[in-house]
N, CA, C and O atoms as CSV, one atom per row, in Angstrom:
chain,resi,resn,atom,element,x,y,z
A,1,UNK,N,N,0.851,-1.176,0.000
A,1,UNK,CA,C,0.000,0.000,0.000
A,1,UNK,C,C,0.888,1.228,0.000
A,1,UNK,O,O,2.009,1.425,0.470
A,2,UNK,N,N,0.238,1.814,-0.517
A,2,UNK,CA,C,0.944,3.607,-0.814
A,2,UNK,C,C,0.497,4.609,-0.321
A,2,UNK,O,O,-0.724,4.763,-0.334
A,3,UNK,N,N,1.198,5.422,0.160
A,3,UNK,CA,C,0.046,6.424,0.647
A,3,UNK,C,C,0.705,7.946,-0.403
A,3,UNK,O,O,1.875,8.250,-0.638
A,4,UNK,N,N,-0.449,8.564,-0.794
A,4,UNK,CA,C,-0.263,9.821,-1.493
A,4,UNK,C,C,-0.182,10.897,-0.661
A,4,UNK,O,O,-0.278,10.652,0.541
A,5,UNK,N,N,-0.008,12.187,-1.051
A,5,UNK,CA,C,-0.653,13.667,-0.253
A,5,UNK,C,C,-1.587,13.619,0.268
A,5,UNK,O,O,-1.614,13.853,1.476
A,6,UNK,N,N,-3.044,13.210,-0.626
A,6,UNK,CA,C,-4.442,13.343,-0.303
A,6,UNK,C,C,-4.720,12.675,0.874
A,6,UNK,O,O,-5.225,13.184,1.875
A,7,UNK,N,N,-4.251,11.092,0.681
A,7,UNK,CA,C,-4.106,9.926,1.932
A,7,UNK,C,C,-3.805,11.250,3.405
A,7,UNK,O,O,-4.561,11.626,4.300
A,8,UNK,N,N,-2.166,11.682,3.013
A,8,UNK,CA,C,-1.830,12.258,4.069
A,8,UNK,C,C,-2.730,13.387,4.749
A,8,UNK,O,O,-3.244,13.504,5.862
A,9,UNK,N,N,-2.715,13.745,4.219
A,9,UNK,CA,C,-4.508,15.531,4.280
A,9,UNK,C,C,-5.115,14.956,5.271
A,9,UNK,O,O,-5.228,15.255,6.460
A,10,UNK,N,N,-5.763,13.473,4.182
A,10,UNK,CA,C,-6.580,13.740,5.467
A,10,UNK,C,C,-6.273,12.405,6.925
A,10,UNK,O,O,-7.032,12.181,7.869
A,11,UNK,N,N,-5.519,12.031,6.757
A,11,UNK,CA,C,-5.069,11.038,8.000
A,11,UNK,C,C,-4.579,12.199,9.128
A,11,UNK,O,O,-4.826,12.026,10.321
A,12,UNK,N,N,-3.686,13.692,8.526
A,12,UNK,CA,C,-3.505,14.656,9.365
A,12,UNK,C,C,-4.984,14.813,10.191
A,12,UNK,O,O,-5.170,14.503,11.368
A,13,UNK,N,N,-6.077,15.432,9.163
A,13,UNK,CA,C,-7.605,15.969,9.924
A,13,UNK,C,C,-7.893,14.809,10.703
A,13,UNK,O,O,-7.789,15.030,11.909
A,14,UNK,N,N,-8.235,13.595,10.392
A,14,UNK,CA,C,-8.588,12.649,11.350
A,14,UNK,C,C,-7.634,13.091,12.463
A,14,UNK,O,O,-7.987,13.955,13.266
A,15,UNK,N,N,-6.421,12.505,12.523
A,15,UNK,CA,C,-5.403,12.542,13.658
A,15,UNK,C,C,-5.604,14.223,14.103
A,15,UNK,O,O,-4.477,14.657,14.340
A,16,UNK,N,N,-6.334,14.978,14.236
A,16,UNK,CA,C,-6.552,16.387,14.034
A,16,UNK,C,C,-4.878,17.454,14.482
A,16,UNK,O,O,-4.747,18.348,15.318
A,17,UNK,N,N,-3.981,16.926,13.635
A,17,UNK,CA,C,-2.704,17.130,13.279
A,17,UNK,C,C,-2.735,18.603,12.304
A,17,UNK,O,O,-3.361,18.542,11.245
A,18,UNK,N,N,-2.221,19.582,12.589
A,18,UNK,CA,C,-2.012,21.031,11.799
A,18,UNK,C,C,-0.465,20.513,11.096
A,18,UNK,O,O,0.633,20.831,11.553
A,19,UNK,N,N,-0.744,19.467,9.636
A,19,UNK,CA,C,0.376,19.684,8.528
A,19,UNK,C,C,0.188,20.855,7.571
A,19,UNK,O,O,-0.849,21.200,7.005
A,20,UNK,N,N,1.408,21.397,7.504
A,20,UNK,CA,C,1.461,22.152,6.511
A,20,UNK,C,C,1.538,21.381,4.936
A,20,UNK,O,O,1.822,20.211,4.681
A,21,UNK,N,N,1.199,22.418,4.078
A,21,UNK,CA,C,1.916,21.867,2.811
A,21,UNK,C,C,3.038,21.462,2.402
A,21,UNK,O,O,3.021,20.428,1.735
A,22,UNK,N,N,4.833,22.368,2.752
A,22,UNK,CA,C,5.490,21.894,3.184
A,22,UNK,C,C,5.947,20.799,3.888
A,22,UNK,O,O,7.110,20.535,3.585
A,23,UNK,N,N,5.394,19.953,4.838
A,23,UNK,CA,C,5.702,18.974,5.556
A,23,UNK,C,C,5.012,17.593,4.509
A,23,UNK,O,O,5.362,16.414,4.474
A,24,UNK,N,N,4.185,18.141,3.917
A,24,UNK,CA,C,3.220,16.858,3.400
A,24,UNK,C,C,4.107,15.580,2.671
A,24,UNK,O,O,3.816,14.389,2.565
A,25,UNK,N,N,4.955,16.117,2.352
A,25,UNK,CA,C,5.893,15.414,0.973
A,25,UNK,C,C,6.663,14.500,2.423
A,25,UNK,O,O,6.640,13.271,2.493
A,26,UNK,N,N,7.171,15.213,3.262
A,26,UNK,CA,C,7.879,14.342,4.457
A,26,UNK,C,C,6.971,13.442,5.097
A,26,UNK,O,O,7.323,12.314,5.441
A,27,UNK,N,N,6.007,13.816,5.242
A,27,UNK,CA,C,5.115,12.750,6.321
A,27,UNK,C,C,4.834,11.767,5.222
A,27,UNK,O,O,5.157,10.641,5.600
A,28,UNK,N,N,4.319,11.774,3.920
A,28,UNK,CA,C,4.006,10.744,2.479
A,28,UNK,C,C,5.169,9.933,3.232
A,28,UNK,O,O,4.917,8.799,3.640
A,29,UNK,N,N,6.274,10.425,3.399
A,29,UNK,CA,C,7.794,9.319,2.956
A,29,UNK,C,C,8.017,8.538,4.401
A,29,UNK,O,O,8.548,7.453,4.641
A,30,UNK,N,N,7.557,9.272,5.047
A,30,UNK,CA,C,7.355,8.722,6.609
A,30,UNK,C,C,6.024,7.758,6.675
A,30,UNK,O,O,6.111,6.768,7.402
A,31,UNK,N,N,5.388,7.877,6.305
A,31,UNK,CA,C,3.898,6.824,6.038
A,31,UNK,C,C,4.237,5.714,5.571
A,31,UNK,O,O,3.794,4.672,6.055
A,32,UNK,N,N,5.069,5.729,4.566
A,32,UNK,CA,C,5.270,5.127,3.481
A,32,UNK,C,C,5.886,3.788,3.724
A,32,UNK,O,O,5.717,2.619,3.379
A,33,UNK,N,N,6.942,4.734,4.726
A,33,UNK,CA,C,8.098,3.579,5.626
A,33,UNK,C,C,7.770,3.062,6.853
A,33,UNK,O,O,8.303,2.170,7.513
A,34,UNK,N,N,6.743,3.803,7.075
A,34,UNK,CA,C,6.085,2.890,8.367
A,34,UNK,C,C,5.049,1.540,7.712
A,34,UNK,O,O,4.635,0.566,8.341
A,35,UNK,N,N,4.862,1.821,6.514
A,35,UNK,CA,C,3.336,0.915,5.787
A,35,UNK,C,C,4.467,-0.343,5.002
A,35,UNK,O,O,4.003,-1.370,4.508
A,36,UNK,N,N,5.985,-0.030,5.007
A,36,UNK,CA,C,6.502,-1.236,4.418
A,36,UNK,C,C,7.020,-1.800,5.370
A,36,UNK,O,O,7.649,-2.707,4.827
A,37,UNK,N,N,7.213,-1.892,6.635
A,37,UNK,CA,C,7.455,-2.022,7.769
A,37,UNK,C,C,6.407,-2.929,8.051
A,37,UNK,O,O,6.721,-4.109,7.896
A,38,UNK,N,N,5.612,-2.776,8.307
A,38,UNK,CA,C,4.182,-3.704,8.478
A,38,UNK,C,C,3.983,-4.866,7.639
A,38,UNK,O,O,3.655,-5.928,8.169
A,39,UNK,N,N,4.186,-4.759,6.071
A,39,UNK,CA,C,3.959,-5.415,5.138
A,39,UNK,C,C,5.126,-6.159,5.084
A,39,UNK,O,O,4.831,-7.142,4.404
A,40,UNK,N,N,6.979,-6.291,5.620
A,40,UNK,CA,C,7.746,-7.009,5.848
A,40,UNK,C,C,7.384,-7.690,7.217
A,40,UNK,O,O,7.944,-8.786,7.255
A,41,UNK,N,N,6.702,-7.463,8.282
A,41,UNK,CA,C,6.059,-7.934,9.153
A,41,UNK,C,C,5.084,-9.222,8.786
A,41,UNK,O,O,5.156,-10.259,9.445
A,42,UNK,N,N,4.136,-9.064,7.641
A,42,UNK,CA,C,3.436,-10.321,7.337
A,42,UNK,C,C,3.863,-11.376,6.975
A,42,UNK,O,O,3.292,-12.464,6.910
A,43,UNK,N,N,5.613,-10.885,6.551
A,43,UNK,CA,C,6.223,-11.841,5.781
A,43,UNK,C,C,6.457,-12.499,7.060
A,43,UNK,O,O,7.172,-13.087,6.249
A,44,UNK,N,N,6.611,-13.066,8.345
A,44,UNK,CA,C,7.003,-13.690,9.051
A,44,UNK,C,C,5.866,-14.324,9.279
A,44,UNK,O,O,4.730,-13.852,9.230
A,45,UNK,N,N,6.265,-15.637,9.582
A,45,UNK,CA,C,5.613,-17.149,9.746
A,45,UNK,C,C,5.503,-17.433,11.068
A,45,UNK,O,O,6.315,-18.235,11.531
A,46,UNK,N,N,4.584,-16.901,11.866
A,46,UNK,CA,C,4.232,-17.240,13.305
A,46,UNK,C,C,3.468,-18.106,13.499
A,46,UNK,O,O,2.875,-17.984,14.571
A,47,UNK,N,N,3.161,-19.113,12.812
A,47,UNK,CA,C,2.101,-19.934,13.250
A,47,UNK,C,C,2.552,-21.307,14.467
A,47,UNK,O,O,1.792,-22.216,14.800
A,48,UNK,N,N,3.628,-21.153,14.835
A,48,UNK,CA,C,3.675,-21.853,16.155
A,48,UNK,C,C,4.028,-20.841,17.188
A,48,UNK,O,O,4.389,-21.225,18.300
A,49,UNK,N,N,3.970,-19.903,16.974
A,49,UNK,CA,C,3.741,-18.984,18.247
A,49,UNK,C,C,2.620,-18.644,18.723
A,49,UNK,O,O,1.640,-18.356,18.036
A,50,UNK,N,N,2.697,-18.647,20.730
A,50,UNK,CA,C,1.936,-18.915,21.448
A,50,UNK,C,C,1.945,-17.317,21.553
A,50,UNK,O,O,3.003,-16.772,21.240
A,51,UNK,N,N,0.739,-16.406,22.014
A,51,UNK,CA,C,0.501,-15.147,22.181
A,51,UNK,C,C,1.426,-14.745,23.753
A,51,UNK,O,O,1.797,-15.469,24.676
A,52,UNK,N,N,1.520,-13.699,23.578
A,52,UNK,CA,C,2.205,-13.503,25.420
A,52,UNK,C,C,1.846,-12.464,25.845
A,52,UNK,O,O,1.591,-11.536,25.077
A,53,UNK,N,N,1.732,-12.349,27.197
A,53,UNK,CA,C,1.484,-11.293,28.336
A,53,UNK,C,C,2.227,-10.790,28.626
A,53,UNK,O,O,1.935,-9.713,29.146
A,54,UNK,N,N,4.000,-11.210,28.509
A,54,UNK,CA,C,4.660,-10.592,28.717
A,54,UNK,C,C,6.176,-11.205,28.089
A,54,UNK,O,O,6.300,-12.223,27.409
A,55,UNK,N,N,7.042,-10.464,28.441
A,55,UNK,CA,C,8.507,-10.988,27.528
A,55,UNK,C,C,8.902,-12.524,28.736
A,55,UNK,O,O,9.588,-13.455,28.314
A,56,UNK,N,N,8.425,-12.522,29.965
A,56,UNK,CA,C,8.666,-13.389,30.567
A,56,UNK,C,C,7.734,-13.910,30.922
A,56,UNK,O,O,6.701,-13.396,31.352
A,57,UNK,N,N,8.143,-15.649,30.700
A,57,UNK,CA,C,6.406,-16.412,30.762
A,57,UNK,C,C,5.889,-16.390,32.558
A,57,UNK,O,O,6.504,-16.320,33.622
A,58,UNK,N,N,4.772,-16.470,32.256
A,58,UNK,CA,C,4.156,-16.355,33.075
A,58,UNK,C,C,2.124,-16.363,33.586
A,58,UNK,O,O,1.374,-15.655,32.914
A,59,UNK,N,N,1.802,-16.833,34.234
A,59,UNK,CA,C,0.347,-17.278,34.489
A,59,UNK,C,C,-0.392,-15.925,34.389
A,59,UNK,O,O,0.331,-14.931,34.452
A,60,UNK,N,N,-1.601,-15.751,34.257
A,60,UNK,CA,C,-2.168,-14.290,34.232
A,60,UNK,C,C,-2.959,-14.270,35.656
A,60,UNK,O,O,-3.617,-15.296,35.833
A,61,UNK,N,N,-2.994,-13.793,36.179
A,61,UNK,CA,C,-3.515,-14.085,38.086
A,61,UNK,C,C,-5.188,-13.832,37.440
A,61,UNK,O,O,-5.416,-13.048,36.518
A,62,UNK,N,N,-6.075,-14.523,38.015
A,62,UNK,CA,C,-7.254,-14.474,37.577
A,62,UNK,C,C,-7.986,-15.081,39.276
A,62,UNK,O,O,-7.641,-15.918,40.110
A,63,UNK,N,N,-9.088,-14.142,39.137
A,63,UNK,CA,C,-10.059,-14.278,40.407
A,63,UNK,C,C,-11.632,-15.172,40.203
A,63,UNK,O,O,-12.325,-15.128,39.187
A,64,UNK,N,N,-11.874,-15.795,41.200
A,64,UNK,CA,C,-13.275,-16.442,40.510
A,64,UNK,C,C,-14.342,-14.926,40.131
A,64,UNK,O,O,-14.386,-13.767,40.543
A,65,UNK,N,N,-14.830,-15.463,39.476
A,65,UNK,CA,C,-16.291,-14.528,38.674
A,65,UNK,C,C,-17.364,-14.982,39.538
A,65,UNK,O,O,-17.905,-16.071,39.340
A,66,UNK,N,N,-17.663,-14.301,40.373
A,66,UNK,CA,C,-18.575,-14.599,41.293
A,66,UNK,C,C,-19.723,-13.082,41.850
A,66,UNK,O,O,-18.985,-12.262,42.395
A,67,UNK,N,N,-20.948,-12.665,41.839
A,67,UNK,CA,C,-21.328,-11.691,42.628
A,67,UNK,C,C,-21.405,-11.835,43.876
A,67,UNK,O,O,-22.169,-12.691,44.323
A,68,UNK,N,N,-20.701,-11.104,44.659
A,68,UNK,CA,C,-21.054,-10.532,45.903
A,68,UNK,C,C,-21.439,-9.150,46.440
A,68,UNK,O,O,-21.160,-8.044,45.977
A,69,UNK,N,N,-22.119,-9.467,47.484
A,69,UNK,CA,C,-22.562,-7.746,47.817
A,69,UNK,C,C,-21.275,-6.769,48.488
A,69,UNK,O,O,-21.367,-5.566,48.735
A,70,UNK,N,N,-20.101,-7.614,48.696
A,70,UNK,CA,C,-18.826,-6.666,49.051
A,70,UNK,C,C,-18.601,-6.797,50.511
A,70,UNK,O,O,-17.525,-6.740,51.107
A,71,UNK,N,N,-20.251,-7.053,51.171
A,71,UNK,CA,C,-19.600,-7.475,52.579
A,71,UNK,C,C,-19.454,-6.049,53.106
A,71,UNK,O,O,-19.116,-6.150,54.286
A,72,UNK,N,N,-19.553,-4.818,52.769
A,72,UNK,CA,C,-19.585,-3.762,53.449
A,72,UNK,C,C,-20.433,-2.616,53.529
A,72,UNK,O,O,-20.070,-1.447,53.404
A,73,UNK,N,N,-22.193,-3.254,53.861
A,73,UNK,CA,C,-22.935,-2.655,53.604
A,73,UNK,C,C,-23.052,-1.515,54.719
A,73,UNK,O,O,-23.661,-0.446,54.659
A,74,UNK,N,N,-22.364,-2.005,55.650
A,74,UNK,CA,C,-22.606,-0.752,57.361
A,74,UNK,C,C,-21.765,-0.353,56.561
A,74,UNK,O,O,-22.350,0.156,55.605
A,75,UNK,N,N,-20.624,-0.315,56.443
A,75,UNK,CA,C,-19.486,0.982,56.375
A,75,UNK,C,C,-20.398,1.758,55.240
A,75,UNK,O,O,-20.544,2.962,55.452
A,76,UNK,N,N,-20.921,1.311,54.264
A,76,UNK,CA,C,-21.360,2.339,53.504
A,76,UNK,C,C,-21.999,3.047,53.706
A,76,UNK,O,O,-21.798,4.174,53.254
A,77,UNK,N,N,-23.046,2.787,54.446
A,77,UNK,CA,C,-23.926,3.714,54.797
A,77,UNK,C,C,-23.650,4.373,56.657
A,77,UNK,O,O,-24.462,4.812,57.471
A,78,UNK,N,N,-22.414,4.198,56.725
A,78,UNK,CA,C,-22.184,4.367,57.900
A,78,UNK,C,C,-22.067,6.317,58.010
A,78,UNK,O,O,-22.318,7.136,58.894
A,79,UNK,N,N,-21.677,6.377,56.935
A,79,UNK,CA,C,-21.934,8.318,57.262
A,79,UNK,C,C,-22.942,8.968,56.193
A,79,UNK,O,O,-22.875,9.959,55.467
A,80,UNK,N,N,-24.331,7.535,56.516
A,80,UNK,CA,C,-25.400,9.097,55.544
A,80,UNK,C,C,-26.105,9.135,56.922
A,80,UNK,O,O,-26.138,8.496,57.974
A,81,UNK,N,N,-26.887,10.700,56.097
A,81,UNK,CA,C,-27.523,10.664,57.637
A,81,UNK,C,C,-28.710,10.190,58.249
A,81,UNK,O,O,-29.115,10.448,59.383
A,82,UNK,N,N,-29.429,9.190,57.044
A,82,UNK,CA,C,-30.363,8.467,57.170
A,82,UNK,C,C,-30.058,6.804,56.472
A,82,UNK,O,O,-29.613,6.610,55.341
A,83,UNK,N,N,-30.410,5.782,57.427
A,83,UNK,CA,C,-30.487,4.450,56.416
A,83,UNK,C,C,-31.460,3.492,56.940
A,83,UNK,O,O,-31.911,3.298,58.069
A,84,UNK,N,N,-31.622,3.042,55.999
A,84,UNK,CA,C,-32.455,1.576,56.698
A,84,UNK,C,C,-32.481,0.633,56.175
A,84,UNK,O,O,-33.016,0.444,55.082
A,85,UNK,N,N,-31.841,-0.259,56.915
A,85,UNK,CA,C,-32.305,-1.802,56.155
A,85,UNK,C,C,-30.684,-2.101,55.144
A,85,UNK,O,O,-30.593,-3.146,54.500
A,86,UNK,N,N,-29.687,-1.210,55.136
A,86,UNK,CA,C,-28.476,-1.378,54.619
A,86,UNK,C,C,-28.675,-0.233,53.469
A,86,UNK,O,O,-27.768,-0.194,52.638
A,87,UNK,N,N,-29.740,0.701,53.311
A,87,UNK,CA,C,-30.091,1.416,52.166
A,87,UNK,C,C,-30.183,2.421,52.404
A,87,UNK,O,O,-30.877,2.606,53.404
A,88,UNK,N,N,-29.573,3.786,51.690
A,88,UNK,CA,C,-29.934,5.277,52.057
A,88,UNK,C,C,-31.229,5.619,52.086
A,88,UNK,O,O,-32.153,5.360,51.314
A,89,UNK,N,N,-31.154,6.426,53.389
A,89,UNK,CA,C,-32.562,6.728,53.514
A,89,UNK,C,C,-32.898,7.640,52.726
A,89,UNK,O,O,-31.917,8.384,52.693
A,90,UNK,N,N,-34.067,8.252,51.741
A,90,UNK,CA,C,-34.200,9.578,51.202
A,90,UNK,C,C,-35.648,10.354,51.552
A,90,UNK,O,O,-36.660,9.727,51.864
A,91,UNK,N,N,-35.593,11.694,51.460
A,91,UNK,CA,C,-36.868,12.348,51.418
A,91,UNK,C,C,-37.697,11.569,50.163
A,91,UNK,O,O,-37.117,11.127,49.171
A,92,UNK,N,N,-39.393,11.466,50.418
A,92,UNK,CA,C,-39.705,10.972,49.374
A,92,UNK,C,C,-40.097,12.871,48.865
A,92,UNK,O,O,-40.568,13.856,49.435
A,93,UNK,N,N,-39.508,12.509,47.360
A,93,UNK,CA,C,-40.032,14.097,46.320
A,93,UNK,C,C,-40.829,14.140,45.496
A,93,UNK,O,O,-41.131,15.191,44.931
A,94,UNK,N,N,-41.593,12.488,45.119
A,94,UNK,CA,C,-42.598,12.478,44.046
A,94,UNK,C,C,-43.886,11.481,45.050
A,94,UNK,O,O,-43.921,10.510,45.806
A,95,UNK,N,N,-44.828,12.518,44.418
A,95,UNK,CA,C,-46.094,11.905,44.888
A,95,UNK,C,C,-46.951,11.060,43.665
A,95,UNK,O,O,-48.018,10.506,43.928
């Protein structure tokens, strides 16, 4: 893939980047070499590589998936100035 001026225009407005006209011809050649960069990238054959989390192997710490109510329903409502029942108390405002 290639990228032209026009490409560049408007990848600047998206990226909401202030290129000048001047610069346009540099950023094309800078695009250009970042987009063959990528495309020598496909050329590599990863298909026995395992994905990673990090440069050093390692387990991903994972918690059970479970709901709980947190177990700290007094403390929460421990500084309103009304509660009941584990629930803020409120003025009622609609009749």
């Amino acid at each position: 893939m290639s990228v032209d001026a026009t490409t560049v225009r408007r990848v600047a407005k998206l990226a909401r980047i202030a290129v000048s006209d001047a610069d346009v011809a540099a950023m094309e050649g800078e695009l250009n070499a970042i987009l063959g960069f990528v495309e020598q990238l496909s050329e590599v054959d990863v298909s026995g590589v395992e994905p990673m989390t990090s440069v050093t192997p390692m387990a991903m710490k994972k918690r059970a998936d479970v709901v709980t109510d947190g177990e700290k329903a007094d403390d929460i409502v421990a500084n309103a100035p009304a509660a009941e029942d584990h629930f803020f108390a409120v003025p009622k405002v609609v009749e």
